[in-house]
N, C-alpha and C positions, 0 to 999 in steps of 0.2 A: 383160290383154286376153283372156286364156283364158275369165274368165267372162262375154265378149260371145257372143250367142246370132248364129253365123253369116248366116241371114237377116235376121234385124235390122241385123247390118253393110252386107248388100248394100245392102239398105231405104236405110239412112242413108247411105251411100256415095254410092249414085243422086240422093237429096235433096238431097245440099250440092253434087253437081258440075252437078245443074240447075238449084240457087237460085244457084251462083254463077255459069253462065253468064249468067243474065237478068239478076241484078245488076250485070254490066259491059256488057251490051246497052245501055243505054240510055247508054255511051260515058265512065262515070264510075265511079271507087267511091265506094259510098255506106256508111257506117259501120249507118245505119238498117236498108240493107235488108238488109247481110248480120247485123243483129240481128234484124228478121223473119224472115229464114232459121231459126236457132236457134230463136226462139220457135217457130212452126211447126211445125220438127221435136218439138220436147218434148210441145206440147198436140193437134196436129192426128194428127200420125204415131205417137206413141207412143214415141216412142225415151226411152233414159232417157240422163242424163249421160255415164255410160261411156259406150257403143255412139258417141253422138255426138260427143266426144273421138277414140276410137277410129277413124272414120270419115274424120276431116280428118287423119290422119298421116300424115306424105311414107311409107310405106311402104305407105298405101292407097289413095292418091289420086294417089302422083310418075308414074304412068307411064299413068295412065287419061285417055283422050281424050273428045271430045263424042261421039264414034261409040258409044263404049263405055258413055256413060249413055244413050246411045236406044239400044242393045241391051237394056242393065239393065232398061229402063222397061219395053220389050217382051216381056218375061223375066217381070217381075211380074204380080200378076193384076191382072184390070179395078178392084177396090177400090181398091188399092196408086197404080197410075198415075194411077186421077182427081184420087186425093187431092194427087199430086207437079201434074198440070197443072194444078189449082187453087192450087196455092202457089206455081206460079212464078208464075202469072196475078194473086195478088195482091202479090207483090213487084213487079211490074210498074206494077200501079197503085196503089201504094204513093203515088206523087208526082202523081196525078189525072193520067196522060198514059201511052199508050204511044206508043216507038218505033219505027220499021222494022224494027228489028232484033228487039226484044222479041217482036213479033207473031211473026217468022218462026221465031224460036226454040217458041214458043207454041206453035204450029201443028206444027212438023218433032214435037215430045213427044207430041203428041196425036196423029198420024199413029203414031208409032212405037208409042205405045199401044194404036191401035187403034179410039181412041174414036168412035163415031159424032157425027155433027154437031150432033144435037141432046145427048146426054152432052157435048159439049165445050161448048155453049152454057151448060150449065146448069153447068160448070165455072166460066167467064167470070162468069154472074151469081152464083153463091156466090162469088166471089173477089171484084169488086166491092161486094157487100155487105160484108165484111168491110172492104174495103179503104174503105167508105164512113164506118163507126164509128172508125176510123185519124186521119183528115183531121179537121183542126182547123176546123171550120166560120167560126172568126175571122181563120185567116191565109189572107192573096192569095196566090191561086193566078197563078203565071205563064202 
């Protein structure tokens, strides 16, 4: 762990305790979204294997609350956070549907972020797009 670059751990820290909140937002775990989670971090954020190992050990993450990744988020620069509210946003509609919950989580990161209304929108439609090439155009949707 020595050769994880300390802001990278925060980076990936913050990622996986807000992909994992949205991921149980919607009142389920789902094996999928916390596999988008990982992909995400690898291709979107930059993280490599280590840092994201790193990042989910009960020595990083046992004692970190949601207060404490909307501080994180807050903490980061405006690149850093669009990039986390767009990946929780597409873990979201990952399954063509948000929930109440999902939304409000969505919203409190973008808020802590910072983001203006229109950056959060354009969050929402990049995450959407993404999450559009995802969906199997052959199976029913519920």
């Amino acid at each position: 762990m020595s050769d994880v670059d300390l802001d990278q751990l925060e980076l990936a820290t913050t990622w996986f305790l807000a992909a994992r909140a949205m991921t149980v937002a919607a009142g389920h775990l789902d094996p999928s979204r916390e596999a988008t989670a990982g992909l995400y971090g690898r291709a979107i954020l930059g993280l490599d294997e280590e840092t994201c190992l790193a990042a989910k050990t009960p020595e990083q993450v046992g004692c970190r609350t949601l207060v404490d990744c909307l501080a994180s988020t807050k903490a980061m620069g405006p690149a850093h956070a669009a990039k986390i509210v767009t990946g929780i946003m597409l873990i979201a509609y990952a399954d063509a549907s948000m929930h109440p919950l999902e939304v409000r989580w969505a919203s409190m990161l973008g808020s802590a972020a910072g983001l203006e209304e229109q950056s959060f929108q354009a969050c929402c439609a990049n995450a959407r797009v993404i999450a559009s090439m995802m969906i199997d155009p052959h199976e029913e949707t519920l």
